[in-house]
Structure formats: C-alpha cells, structure tokens
C-alpha positions in Angstrom: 41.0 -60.3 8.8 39.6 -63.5 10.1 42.7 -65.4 10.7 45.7 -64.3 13.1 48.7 -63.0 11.0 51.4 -61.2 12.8 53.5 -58.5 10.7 55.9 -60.7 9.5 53.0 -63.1 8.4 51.4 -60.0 6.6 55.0 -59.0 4.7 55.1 -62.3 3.6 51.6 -63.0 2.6 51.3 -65.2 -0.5 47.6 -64.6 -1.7 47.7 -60.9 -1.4 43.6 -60.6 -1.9 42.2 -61.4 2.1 38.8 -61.8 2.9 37.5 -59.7 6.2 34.8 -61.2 8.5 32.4 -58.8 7.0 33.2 -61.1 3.6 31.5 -64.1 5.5 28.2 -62.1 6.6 28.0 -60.8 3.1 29.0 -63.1 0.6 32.8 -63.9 -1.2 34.1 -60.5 -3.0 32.8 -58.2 -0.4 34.7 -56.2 1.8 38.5 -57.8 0.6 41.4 -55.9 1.4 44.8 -56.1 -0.7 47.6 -56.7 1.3 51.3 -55.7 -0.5 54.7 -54.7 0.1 55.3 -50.7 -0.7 58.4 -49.6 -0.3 59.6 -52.1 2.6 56.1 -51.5 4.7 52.8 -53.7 4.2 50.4 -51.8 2.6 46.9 -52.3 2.5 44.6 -51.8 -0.5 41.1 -51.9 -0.4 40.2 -50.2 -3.8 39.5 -47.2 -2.4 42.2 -46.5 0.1 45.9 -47.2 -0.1 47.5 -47.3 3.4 50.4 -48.5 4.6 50.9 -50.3 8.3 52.5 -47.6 10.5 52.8 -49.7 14.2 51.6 -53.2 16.3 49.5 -51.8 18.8 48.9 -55.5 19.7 50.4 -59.0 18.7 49.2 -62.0 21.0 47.9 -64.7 19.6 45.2 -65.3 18.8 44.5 -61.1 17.9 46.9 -58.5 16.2 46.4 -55.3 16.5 47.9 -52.4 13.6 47.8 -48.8 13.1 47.3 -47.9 9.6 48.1 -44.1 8.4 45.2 -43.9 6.8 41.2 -45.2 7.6 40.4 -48.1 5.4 36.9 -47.1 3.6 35.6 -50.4 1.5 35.3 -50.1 -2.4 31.3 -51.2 -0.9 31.1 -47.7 0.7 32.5 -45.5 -2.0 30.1 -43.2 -3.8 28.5 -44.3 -6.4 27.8 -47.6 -4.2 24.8 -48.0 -2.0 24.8 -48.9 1.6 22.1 -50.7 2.8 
C-alpha cells in the first residue's frame, strides 16, 4: 500500500478499496486491493485472490510488514489480461 497502516489500522479500514504504489505508476484503478474483515482476520481481495492476513513479520513505522496465506496475483495479471 502506499501509506503506513498497522493491523489494527487495516481491521478498521473505512474505504475498503486501497490503491498500491503500482496504482500511481499506472494510472487510478490499477492494481487495488480490497481490504475486509472475514471471519475476525483482515482479508485481502484483489479480484483474483482472496487471502486473509496470517502474521506481522514487521510493524515500525514508517513500514509494516504481513504474511498473507495466499500470493496476491492482480485482476491485471489474470488470464485473459495482457501483461505488457
């Protein structure tokens, strides 16, 4: 993402759609993940790939750091999509 947010700013998230520094290189809509609460975790949608957040690996400001139990593939990289 390209702001800090620690867990408990990610469970608590109020625009749920986040843009990714790859959103700013390639224009607004690309590259957005989904952030939501599933079943008391954070999960992470990027309309391709649910995951949910399984561990902080590291939370110092101004960087956090998460395990996710699955690898988060962009909707941009899906078949059927291009990559340039």
């Amino acid at each position: 993402l390209h702001s800090y947010y620690p867990l408990g700013s990610l469970q608590s998230i109020v625009n749920p759609v986040q843009p990714t520094l790859a959103t700013e290189q390639n224009g607004a809509g690309s590259f957005t993940l989904n952030i939501s609460r599933v079943n008391g975790s954070v999960g992470i949608n990027t309309g391709v790939v649910q995951a949910i957040v399984t561990q902080t690996v590291l939370d110092q400001n101004p960087v956090a750091i998460f395990g996710v139990s699955k690898v988060l593939l962009p909707r941009e990289f899906s078949i059927g999509n291009p990559v340039e």
